[in-house]
N, C-alpha and C positions, 0 to 999 in steps of 0.2 A: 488764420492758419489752422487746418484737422490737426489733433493731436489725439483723436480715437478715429477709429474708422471701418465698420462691421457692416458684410456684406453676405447675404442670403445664410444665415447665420443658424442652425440645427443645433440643438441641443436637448439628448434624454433626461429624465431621471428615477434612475433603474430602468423601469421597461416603457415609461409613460413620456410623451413626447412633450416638452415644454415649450421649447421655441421651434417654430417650425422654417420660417422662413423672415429673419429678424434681418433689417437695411437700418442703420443709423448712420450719424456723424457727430462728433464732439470738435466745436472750436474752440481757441483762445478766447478763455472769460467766459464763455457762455454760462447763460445760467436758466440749468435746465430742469425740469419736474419729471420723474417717470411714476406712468399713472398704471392704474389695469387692475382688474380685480382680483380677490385674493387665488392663487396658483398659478396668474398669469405668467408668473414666472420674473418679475422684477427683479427679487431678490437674486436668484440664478443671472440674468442678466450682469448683474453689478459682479458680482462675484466672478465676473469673466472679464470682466474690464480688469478688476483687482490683481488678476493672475493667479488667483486662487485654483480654477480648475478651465479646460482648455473647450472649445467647441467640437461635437461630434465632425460636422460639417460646414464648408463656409467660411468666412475670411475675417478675421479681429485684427488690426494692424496700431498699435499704440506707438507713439513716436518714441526713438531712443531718449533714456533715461529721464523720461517724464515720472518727477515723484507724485505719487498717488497715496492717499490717506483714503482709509477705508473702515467706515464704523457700520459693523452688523448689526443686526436686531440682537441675538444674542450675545454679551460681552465675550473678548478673549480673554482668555486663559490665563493667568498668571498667579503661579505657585506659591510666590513671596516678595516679599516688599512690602512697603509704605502704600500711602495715597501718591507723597509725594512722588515717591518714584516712577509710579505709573504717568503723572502728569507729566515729568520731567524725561521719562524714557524715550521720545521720541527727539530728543539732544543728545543721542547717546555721545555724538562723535563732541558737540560743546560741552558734556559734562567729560570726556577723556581727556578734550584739548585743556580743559580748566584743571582736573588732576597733576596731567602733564607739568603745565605751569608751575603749578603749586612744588611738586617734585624740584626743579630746575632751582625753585626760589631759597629750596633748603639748602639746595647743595651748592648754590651761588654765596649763599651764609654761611658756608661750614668756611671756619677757619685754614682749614689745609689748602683749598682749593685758591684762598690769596697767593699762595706762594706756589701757583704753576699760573702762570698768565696766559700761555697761549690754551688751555683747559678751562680758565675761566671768559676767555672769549667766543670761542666753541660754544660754551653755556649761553651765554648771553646771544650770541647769535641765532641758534636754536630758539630762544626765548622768545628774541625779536619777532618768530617766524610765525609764531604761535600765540601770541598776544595781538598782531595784524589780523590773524586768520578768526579768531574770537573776537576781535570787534566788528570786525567787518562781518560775520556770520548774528551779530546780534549777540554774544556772550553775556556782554555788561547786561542788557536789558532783558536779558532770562529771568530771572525770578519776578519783575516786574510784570512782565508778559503772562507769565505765571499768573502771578496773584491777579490782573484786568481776567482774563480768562475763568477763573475759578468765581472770582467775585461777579459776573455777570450771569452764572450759571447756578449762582447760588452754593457754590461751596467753601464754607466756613474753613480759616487756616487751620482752625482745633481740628480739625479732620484731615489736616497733612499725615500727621502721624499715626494713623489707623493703619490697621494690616486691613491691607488689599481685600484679602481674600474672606473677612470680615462683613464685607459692606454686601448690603442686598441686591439684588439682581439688576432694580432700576438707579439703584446708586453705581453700581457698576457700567450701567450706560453711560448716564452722567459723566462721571470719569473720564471715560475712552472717549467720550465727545470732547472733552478738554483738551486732552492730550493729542490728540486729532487734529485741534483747533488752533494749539500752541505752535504743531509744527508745520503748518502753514506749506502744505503741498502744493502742488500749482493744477491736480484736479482733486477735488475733495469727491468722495465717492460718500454718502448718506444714508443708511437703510430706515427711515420712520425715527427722527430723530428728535421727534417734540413730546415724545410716548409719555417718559418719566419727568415734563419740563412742568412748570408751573408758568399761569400765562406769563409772570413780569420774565421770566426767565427766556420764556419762547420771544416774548416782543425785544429780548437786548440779542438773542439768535438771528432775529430778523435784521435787525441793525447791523450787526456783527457781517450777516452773511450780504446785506449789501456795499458794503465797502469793504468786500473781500477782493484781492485782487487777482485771486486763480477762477478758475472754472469748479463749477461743480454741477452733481448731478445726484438730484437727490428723492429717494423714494418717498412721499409723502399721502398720506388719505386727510390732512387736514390743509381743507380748502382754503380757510385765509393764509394761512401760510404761504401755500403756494399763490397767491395772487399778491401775496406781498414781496415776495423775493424772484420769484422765476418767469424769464421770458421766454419759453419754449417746452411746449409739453410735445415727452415722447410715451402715446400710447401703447401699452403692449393687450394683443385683441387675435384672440383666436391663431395660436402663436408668430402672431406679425407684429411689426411697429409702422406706425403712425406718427407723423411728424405735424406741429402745431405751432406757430410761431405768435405765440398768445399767453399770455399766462392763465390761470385757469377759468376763470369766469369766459376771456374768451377763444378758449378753447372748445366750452362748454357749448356757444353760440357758433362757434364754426364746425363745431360736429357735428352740431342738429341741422345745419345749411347742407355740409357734404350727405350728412344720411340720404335726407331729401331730395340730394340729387342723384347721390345712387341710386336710390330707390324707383327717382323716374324711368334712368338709366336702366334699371334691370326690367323696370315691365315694360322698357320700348325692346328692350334685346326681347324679350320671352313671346310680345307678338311676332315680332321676326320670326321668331322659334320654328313657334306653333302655324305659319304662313309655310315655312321650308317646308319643316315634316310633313304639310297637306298634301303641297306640292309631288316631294318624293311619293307619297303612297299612292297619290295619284297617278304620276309618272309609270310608277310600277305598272299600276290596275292595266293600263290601256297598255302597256308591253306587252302584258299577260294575254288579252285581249286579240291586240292585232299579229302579235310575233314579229313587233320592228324592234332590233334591238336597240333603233335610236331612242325609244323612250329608255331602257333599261341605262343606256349611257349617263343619260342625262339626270336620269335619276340617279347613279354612282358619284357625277361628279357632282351633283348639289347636296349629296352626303359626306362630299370629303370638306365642300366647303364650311359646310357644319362641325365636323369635327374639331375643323381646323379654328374656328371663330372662336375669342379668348371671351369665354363665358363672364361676365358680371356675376360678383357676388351678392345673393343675395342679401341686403344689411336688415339687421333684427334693431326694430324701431323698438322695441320694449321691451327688454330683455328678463330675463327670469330674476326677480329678487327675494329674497324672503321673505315671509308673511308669519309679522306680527301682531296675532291675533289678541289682541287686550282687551280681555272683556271681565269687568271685576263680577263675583259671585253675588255681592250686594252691596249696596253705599254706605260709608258710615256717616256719622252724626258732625256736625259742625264743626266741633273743636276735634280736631285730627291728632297733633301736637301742643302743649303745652309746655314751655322750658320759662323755668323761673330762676334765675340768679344760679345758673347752673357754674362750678367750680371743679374742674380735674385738676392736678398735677401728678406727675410721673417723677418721683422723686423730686429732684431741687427743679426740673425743669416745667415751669406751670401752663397748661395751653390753654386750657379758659381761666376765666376770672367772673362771675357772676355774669352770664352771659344770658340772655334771655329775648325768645323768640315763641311766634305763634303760628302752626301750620294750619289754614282752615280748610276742609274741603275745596278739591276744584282748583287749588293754587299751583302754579308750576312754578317752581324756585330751583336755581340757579345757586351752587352752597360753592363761594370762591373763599379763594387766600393762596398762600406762600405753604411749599410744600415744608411738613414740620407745624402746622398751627393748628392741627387738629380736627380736621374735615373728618377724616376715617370712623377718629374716635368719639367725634359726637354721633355721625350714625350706626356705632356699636351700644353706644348709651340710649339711644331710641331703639334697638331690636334687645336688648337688656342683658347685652354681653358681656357689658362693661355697667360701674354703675359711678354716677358721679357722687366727687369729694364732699359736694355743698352743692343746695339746692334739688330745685325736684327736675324733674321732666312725667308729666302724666298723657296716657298715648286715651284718645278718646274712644267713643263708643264703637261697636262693633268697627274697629279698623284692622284690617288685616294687613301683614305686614310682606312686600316681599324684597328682598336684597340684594342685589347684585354686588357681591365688594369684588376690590380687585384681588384675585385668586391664583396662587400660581396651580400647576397641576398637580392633581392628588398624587403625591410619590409613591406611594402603593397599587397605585390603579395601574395594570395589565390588559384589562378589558378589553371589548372593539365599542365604539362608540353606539350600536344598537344592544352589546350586552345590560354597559352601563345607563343607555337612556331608561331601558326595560327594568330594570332594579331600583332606578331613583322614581319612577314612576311610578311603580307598581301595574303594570302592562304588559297584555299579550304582543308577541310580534308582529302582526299584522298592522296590528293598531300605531303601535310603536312605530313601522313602516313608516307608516302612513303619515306621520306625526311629522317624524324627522323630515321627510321630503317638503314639506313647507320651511323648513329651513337649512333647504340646500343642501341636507344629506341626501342622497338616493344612490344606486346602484353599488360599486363597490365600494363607496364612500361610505356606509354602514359599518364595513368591515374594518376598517382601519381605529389600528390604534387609539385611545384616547389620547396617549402620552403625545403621539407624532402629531397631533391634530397640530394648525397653525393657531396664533394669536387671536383673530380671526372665526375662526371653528370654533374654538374652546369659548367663546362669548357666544356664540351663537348657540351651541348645545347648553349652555348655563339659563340662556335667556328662553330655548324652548320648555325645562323644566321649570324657571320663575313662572312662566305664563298658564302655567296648568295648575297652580295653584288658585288665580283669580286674584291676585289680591287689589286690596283699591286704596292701598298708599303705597309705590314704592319708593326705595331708597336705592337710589343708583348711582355707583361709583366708577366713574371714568367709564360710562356703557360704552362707547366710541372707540377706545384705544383698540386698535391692530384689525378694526373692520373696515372694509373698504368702505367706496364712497357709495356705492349701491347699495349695501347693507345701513349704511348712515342712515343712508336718506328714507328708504324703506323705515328704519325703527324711529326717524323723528317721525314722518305720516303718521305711522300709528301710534305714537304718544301724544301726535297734535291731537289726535281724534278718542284718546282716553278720559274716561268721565271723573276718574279719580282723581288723587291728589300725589304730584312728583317732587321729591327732591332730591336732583343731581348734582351730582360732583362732576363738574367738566372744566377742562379746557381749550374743548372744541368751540370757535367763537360762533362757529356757521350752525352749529347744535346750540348753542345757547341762543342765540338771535332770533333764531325759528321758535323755540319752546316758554322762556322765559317768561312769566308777567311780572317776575319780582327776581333780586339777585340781594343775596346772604352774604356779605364778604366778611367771611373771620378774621378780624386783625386786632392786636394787645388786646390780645383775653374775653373778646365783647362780637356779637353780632350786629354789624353794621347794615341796615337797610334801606336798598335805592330800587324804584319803582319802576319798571319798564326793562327793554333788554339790554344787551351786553353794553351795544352801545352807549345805550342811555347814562348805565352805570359807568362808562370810559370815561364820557363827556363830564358828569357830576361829580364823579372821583379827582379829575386832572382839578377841574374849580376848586373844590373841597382843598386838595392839596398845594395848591397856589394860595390858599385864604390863609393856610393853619403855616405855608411860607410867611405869609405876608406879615400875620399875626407875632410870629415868632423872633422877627427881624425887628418888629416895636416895640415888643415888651424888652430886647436886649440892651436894644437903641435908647430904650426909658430908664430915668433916674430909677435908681433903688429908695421906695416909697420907708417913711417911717415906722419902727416897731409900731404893731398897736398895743392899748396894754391889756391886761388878761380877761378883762371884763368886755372888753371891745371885741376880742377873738371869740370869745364864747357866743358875743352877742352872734356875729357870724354866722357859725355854727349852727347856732340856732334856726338862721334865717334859711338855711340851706338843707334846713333838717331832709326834705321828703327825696334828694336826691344824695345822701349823705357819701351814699358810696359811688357816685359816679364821680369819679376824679377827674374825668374831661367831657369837654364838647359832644364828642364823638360819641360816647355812651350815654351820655344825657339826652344823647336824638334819639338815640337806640330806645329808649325808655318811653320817651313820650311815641316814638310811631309801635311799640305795643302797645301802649295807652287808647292807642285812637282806635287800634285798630277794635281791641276789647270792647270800647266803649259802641264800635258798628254794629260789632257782633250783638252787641244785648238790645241795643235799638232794638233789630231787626226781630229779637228773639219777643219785644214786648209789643210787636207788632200782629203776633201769632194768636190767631183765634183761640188754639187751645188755651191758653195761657190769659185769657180775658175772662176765662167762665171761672178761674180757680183767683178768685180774691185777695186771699190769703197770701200766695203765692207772690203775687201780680205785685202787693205789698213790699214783700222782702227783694223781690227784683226791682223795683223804682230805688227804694231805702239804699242799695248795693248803688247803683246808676250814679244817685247825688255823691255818695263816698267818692265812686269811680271818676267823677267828674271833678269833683274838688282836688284830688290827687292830679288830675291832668292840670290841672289850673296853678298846683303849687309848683310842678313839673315846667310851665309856660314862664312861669316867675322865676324859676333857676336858671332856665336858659335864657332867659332876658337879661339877667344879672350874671353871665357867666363870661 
């Protein structure tokens, strides 16, 4: 059964035409993807399904009282409250009906009301009416629902009790996604809702949104996603929709099938074309000619048949994307990043713990974990924003540093996006022009606001000023969030094809699997490293934590082993010396794959001619090498005995 249903559908915004001739259909359950690149107009789209705001022209027909839940990019509004309340606001009528209750129960206990019986039946029957209507609505398992909902999304109970209005922008998504999620509309409407998720959080979304039993339809630029939950993509293109009965990968394959066929389609219509119009001008000539006005006829009405013939549109097999030019100023030296036993805490709350990793030229890494574990703040401790508690981090020879964090917009900036490119630059306009139109700013798109820019824009002008600096390590934080899938894919090409050295924060999987050679996952205080891409690290991770199950269910299952006595512990101690501070497995590996990796590095370094003619030198780097290698060897011996 439709329960949407939009037909040749118009709609401005201000003077600029967004949809121009939009045909859809929403069924029961479906579960749909809406794609299109950024201005296509999605977000307008959804906001019309919402009832937010109404179509210039053309037909939206939604079924009587279909409840619809609806989470924007930008959170709403709300003045005061809790967390809690937020989540729980969309039961408003189950938290009135459970007041109500509550009210009835006092007054069914107040002494007076024993002595009038037919007022205490009244009570009680009202009660009755209203304790049916709360179970049967789900009452009893509100808080439950609650708490599965928040705990999936990763939000901690201590944060019931924060003011709302407290919480930052993407916590504020977060939120409204729960509460969204809690009250279980029967079509979920979605504007990019994995923006502020962290992957475990987007993989229990994914779960969640498949054994969802309504319909939804949900804006998304991140490809696994969609090819994990949705079987129907609706393109928005040139302001039309496009219907796709695929989810995204194969959507991907049936659009490259349809281009192709339009495209044959449009060059057999355009010889036609060019065949008529001969025709006609010929027709003409010899009317001209002889003065029969049978040719001028004939010529008239194979012009009306022309006009009349419903032209193919031309399809653009390669459409205009932005161009990210990376080209670093000069390379630095081997050792890029150095972190040894690096140590923050923010008060009682600690995010590393002797954490220690090695960036070498040429590496693409992947920096994962659980939003809260410190991704941000280690690459504020590498650009030297911040500095850690304990331990060093030393950034290597000529490396130049550039950063993309995630940024909201400068609150003071009025600008238009060519003032401010011009200032952050240091550039003439022309040039400046010139600049911006490689990424997708040109015409009056210069002139616009910075502030109005989209999600989107605002990375794109951040990332055209990173790339004019050159530099050849960057540090990239969530580059992906709010760009479409054309700009994705444009910025992985050209970071597949950069000679420098990346480390990104993503939890785009389809960006991680293209760039990765190595993934970093922060988790208790320690840099965890697994070799290969996303995947590789899914598959290694799930084993890993199947083993440290397995492990955990033995030693509980196992007798409790005898004191030993103090000279016995010490002996211990001793024998564990060179891993003293790794108190589990998992940092013990951590340890030895810097070990290895160090130990490649100096190979390779004693392999170097220069370095064969200076004796001396050659010396003191072998003497380092045997250290270095007996530490990996006592390293080998802890983890054998661990």
């Amino acid at each position: 059964m439709i329960i949407v249903n939009g037909g040749h559908i118009k709609k401005y915004y201000g003077a600029n035409l967004v949809l121009e001739d939009v045909t859809f259909e929403v069924q029961e359950k479906e579960r749909i993807g809406l794609v299109g690149r950024n201005g296509s107009g999605k977000s307008t789209l959804i906001s019309l399904i919402a009832k937010l705001s109404k179509p210039d022209e053309g037909m939206l027909t939604i079924r009587k009282e279909l409840r619809i839940g609806y989470l924007a990019q930008i959170p709403a509004h709300w003045d005061d409250g809790s967390v809690y309340d937020v989540l729980a606001s969309s039961c408003k009528e189950l938290l009135a009906c459970k007041a109500r209750m509550t009210e009835l129960e006092q007054q069914m206990s107040d002494p007076g009301t024993a002595g009038d019986p037919q007022h205490l039946e009244r009570l009680l029957a009202d009660y009755a009416k209203l304790q049916e209507r709360f179970q049967t609505e789900g009452g009893y398992e509100l808080d439950a629902r609650i708490d599965t909902v928040a705990n999936g999304l990763q939000i901690p109970k201590a944060m019931y009790e924060r003011s709302y209005a407290s919480l930052s922008g993407g916590e504020k998504t977060k939120i409204g996604l729960a509460a969204l999620l809690i009250s279980k509309p029967e079509l979920l409407l979605l504007d990019e809702p994995t923006n502020h998720l962290d992957l475990q959080s987007v993989a229990w979304l994914e779960s969640y949104l498949n054994s969802y039993d309504g319909a939804f339809l949900v804006v998304s630029h991140d490809r696994a996603f969609l090819d994990n939950v949705v079987s129907k993509i609706i393109e928005l293109e040139d302001g039309e929709a496009l219907s796709y009965h695929a989810n995204y990968s194969g959507y991907v394959r049936e659009k490259e099938e349809r281009l192709l066929q339009q495209f044959a389609q449009y060059q057999e219509q355009q010889k036609q074309i060019k065949k008529m119009k001969e025709s006609i001008k010929q027709l003409t000539e010899w009317g001209r000619n002889s003065g029969n006005e049978k040719f001028f006829r004939r010529a008239a009405s194979m012009q009306k048949a022309l006009d009349r013939m419903e032209k193919v549109k031309r399809p653009v097999l390669d459409p205009k994307s932005a161009e990210f030019q990376l080209k670093p100023e000069d390379r630095s030296g081997k050792r890029v990043v150095t972190m040894t036993s690096v140590s923050k805490r923010y008060g009682a709350k600690e995010l590393l713990n002797e954490a220690s990793g090695l960036l070498l030229y040429g590496d693409k890494i992947m920096l994962l974990g659980r939003n809260g574990t410190g991704k941000s703040t280690l690459f504020k401790m590498i650009t030297g924003e911040e500095s850690p508690d304990d331990g060093s981090i030393e950034i290597g020879a000529r490396v130049e540093i550039g950063y993309l964090a995630q940024e909201e917009y400068p609150a003071d900036v009025k600008k238009s996006v060519l003032t401010y490119f011009r200032e952050q630059a240091a550039m003439e306009e022309g040039e400046a022009r010139s600049h911006l139109a490689r990424y997708l700013f040109y015409g009056a798109d210069v002139f616009k606001g910075v502030s109005q820019l989209s999600g989107g824009e605002w990375t794109r002008l951040r990332l055209a000023l990173l790339i004019l600096k050159k530099p050849n390590l960057l540090l990239l934080d969530e580059p992906t969030n709010h760009m479409d899938i054309a700009a994705r894919e444009a910025l992985e090409e050209a970071l597949e094809d950069f000679p420098g050295t990346i480390l990104a924060i993503s939890h785009d999987r389809y960006f991680i699997n293209k760039l990765a050679s190595q993934i970093w996952e922060l988790r208790s205080g320690g840099i965890h490293v697994y070799q290969g891409s996303y995947d590789d690290y899914a598959a290694k991770r799930d084993r890993q934590l199947a083993a440290e199950s397995a492990l955990a269910a033995a030693v509980a299952a196992k007798p409790a082993a005898k004191p030993q006595s103090v000279t016995a512990q010490a002996s211990d101690k001793q024998s564990i010396k060179p891993a003293a501070s790794a108190v589990d497995g998992a940092k013990l590996e951590a340890r030895i794959e810097l070990a290895e990796k160090e130990l490649a590095l100096l190979d390779a370094e004693l392999m170097e001619q220069a370095l064969q003619a200076n004796t001396e030198e050659l010396a003191k780097r072998w003497a380092y090498r045997e250290e270095l290698q007996q530490r990996l060897n006592e390293l080998y011996e802890c983890w054998t005995n661990w």
